[in-house]
ZALO-252828 format. One line per field, with one value per residue (C-alpha): residue number from 0; residue in three letters; x, y, z. Coordinates in Angstrom, 3 decimals, padded with zeros to 6 digits. Each point is the difference from the previous one (the first is absolute). Example, Ala and Ser with C-alpha at 12.3 -4.5 7.8 and 13.67 -1.06 7.14 Angstrom:
REM ZALO-252828
nr <- (0,1)
rest <- (ala,ser)
X <- (012.300,001.370)
Y <- (-004.500,003.440)
Z <- (007.800,-000.660)
//
This chain:
REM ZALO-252828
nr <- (0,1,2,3,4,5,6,7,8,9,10,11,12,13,14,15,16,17,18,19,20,21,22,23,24,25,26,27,28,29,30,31,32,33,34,35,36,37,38,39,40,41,42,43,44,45,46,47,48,49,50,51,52,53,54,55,56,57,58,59,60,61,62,63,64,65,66,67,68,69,70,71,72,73,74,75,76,77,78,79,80,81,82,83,84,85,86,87,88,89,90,91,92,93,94,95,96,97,98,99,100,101,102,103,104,105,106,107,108,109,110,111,112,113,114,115,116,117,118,119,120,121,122,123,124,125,126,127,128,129,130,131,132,133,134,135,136,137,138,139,140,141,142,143,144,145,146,147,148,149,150,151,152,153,154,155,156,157,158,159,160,161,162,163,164,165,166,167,168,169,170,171,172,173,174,175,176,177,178,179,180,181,182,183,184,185,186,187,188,189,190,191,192,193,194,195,196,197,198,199,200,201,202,203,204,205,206,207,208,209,210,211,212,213,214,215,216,217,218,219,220,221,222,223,224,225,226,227,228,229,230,231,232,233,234,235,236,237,238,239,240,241,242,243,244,245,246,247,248,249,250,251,252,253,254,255,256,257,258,259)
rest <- (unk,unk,unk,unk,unk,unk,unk,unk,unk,unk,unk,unk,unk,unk,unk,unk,unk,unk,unk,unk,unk,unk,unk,unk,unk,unk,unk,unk,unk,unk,unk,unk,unk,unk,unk,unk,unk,unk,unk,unk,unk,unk,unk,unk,unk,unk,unk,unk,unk,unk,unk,unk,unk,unk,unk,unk,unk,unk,unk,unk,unk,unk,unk,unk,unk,unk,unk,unk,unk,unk,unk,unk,unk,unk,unk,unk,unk,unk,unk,unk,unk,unk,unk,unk,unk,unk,unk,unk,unk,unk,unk,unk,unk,unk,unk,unk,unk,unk,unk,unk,unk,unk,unk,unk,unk,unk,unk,unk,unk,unk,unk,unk,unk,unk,unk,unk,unk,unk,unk,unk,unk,unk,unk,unk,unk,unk,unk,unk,unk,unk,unk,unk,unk,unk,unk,unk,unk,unk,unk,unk,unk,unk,unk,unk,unk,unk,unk,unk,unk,unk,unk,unk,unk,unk,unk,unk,unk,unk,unk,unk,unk,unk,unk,unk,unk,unk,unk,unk,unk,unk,unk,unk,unk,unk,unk,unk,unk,unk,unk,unk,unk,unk,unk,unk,unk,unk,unk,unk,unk,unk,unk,unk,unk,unk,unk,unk,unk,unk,unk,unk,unk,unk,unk,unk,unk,unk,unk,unk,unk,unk,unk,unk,unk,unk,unk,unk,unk,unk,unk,unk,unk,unk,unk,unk,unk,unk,unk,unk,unk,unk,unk,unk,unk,unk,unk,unk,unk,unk,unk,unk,unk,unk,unk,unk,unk,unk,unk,unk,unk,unk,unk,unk,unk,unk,unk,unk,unk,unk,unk,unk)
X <- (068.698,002.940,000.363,-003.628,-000.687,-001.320,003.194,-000.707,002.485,001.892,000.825,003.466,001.140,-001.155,002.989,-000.711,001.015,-002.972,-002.649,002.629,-001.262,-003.267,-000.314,001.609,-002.331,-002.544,000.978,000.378,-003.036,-003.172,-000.491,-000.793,-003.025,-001.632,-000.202,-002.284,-001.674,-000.509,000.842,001.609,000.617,-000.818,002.677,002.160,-001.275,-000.790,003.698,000.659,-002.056,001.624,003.676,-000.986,-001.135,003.242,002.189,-001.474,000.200,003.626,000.966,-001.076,002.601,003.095,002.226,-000.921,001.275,-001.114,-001.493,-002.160,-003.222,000.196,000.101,-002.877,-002.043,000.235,-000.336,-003.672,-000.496,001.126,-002.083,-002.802,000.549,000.476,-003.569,-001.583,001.255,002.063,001.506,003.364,002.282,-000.930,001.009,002.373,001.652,-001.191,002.102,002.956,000.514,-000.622,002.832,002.076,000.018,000.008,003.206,001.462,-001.262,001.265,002.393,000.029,003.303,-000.487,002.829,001.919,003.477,001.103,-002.002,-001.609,001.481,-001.837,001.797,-000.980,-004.155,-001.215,001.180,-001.509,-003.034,-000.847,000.971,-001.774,-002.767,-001.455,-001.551,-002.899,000.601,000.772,003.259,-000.656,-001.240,-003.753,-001.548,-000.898,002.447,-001.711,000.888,-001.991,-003.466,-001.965,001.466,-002.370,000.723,001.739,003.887,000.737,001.010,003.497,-001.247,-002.909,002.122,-002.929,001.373,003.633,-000.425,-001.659,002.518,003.400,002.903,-000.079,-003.612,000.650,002.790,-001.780,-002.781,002.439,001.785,-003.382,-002.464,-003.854,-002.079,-003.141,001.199,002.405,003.097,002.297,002.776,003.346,002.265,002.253,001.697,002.830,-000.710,001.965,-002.715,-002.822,000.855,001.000,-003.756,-001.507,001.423,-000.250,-003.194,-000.883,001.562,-001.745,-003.021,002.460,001.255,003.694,-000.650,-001.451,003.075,002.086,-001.351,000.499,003.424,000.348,-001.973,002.195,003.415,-001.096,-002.148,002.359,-003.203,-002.128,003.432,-000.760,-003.199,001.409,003.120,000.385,-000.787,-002.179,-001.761,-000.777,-001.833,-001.693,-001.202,-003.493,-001.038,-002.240,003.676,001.353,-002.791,000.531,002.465,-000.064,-002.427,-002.307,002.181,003.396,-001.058,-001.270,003.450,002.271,-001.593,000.343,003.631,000.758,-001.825,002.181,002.914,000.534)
Y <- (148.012,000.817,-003.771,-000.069,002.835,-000.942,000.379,002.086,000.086,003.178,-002.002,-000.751,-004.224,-001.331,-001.774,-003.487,-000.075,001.725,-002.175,-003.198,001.257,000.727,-003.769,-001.188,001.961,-001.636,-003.189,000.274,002.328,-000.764,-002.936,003.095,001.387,-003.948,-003.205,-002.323,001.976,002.380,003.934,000.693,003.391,002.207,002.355,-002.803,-001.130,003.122,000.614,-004.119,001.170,002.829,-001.838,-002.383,002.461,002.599,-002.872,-001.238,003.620,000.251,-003.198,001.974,002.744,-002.409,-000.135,-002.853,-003.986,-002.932,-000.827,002.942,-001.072,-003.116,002.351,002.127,-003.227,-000.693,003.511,-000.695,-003.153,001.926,002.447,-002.306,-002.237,003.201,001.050,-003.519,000.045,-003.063,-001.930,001.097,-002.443,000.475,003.779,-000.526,-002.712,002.272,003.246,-001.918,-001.612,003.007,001.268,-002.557,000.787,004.245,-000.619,-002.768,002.370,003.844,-000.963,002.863,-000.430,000.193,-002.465,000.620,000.860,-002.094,-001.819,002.478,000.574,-000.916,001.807,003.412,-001.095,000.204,003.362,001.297,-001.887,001.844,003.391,-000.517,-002.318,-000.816,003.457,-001.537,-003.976,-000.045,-001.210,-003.342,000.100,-000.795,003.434,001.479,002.588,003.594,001.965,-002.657,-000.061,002.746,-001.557,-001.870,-002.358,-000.545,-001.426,-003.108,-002.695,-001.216,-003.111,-001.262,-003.261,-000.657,003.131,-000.280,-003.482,001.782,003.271,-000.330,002.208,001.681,000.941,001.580,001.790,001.346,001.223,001.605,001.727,001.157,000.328,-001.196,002.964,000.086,-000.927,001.628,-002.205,002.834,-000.821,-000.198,000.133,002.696,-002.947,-001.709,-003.101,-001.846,001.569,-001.090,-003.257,-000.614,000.822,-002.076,-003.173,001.068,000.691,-003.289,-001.518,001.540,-002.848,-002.977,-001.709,-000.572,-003.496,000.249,001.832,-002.563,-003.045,001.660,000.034,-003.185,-000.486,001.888,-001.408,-003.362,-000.167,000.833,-000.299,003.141,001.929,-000.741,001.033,003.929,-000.013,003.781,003.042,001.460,-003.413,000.707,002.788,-001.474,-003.167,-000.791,-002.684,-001.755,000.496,-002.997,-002.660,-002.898,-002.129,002.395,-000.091,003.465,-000.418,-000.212,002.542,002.303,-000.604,000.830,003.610,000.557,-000.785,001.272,003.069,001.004,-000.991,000.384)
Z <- (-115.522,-002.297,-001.846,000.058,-002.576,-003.385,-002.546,-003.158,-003.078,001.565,003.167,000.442,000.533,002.929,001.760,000.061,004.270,-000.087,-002.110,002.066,003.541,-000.782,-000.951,003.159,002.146,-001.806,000.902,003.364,000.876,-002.115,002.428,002.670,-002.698,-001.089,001.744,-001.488,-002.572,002.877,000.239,003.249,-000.947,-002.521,000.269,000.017,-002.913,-001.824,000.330,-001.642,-003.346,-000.259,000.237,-002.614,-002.198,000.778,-000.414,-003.969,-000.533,001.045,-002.050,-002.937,000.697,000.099,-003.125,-002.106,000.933,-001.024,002.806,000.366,-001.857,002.195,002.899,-001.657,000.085,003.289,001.519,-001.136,001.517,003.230,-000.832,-000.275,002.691,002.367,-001.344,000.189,004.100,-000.783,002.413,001.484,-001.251,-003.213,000.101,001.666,-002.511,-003.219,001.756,001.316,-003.658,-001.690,002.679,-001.204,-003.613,000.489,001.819,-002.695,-002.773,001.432,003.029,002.773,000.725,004.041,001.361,003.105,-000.736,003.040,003.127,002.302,003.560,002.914,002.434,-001.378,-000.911,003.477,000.548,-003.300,000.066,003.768,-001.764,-003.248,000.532,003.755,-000.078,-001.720,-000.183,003.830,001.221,-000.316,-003.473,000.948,-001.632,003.256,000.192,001.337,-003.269,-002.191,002.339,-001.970,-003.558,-002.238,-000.923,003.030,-000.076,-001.424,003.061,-000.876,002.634,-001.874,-000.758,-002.944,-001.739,000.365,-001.690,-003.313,-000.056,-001.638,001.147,-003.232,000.193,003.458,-001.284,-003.300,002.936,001.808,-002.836,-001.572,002.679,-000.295,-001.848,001.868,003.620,002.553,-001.452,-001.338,-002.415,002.087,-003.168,001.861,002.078,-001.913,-001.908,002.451,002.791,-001.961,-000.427,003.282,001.109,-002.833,001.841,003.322,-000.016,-001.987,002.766,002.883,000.014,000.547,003.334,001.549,000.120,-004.405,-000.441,001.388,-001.435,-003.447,000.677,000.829,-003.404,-001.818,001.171,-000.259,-003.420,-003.464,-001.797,002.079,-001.035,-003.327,000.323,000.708,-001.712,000.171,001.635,-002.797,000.192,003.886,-000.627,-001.718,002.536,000.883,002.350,-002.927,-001.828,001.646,000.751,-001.933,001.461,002.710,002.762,001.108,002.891,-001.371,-002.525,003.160,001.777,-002.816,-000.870,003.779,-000.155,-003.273,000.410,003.159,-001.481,-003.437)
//
């Protein structure tokens, strides 16, 4: 794996997208390698060690900000927890925040230029996509059997409420070195995008989608919540509890996500 490879003085600057998805992926997927103290499996979690450790080696590439020992730090707690077989959460909280702070500290710059259009998604998603996530988005299309991993499933509603539409659209843009996810950076930004949330959408209901609308007419302070575009893609779930209910939060991604 390409972002896996141990960096040496003569390697060029990792981009910080990279060492940023990397992170994500860790969040959402070491709960598939540990459950209570528990390897479920060891290529899965083989492939978590080796994340934590490509990702505190990338950190050390990044031009200098102040924030970077602090980042140092906790790539070897993450290190350490991942080695320890900590608990999910608590990887999952150490690579979100250290998420957080990569993109305060070296900003990707990956914002739509203007809301994606629905109209044209379905088309592209059956021409670039159902091949191997099946047309429905539930990772059983015929071009993805013989893949392993096999296809992520888009419908796994546990999923969609961890990914972000950026993450899916850094994924898309850059592929997944080590599985059968190819980079699709030849489509237009635009394109890409317009997967990224279509895709994130693909585990939610009519009727989700249409209570979140009601939601989001209705509530000034959920619109204040996602005052933005940029901050869209940028939405989890977990983002919103706190006044908001799991199942307000779970209604508004649906909407927002299929119309934003």
């Amino acid at each position: 794996m390409a972002w896996l490879l141990p960096v040496h003085a003569e390697t060029p600057t990792v981009e910080p997208r990279q060492t940023w998805q990397m992170l994500d992926y860790m969040a959402v997927d070491y709960a598939a390698a540990v459950q209570g103290g528990r390897v479920l499996s060891l290529g899965e979690y083989a492939e978590m060690q080796e994340f934590a450790r490509a990702a505190r080696l990338q950190l050390q590439t990044l031009p200098a900000s102040p924030n970077q020992p602090r980042l140092l730090a906790r790539a070897d707690q993450l290190v350490a927890a991942v080695d320890l077989r900590a608990d999910p959460t608590q990887v999952a909280v150490l690579a979100r925040g250290m998420a957080d702070d990569l993109l305060a500290d070296y900003p990707i710059g990956a914002v739509p230029a203007s809301p994606p259009e629905p109209a044209r998604v379905t088309a592209l998603y059956a021409q670039q996509c159902a091949a191997c996530h099946g047309p429905s988005g539930r990772g059983d299309g015929v071009a993805g059997i013989a893949l392993d991993p096999p296809p992520i499933a888009f419908t796994d509603a546990g999923r969609a409420a961890q990914r972000t539409p950026l993450a899916l659209y850094q994924v898309i843009s850059q592929g997944v070195p080590g599985t059968g996810m190819p980079s699709f950076a030849a489509l237009s930004e635009a394109d890409r995008w317009a997967l990224a949330f279509y895709t994130g959408g693909l585990a939610y209901s009519p009727r989700a989608r249409a209570e979140g609308e009601t939601l989001w007419r209705e509530r000034a302070d959920l619109r204040g919540r996602i005052p933005t575009l940029e901050a869209l893609t940028r939405v989890r779930e977990a983002d919103l509890l706190a006044p908001f209910s799991p199942a307000e939060a779970h209604a508004v991604v649906a909407y927002l996500r299929s119309r934003p």
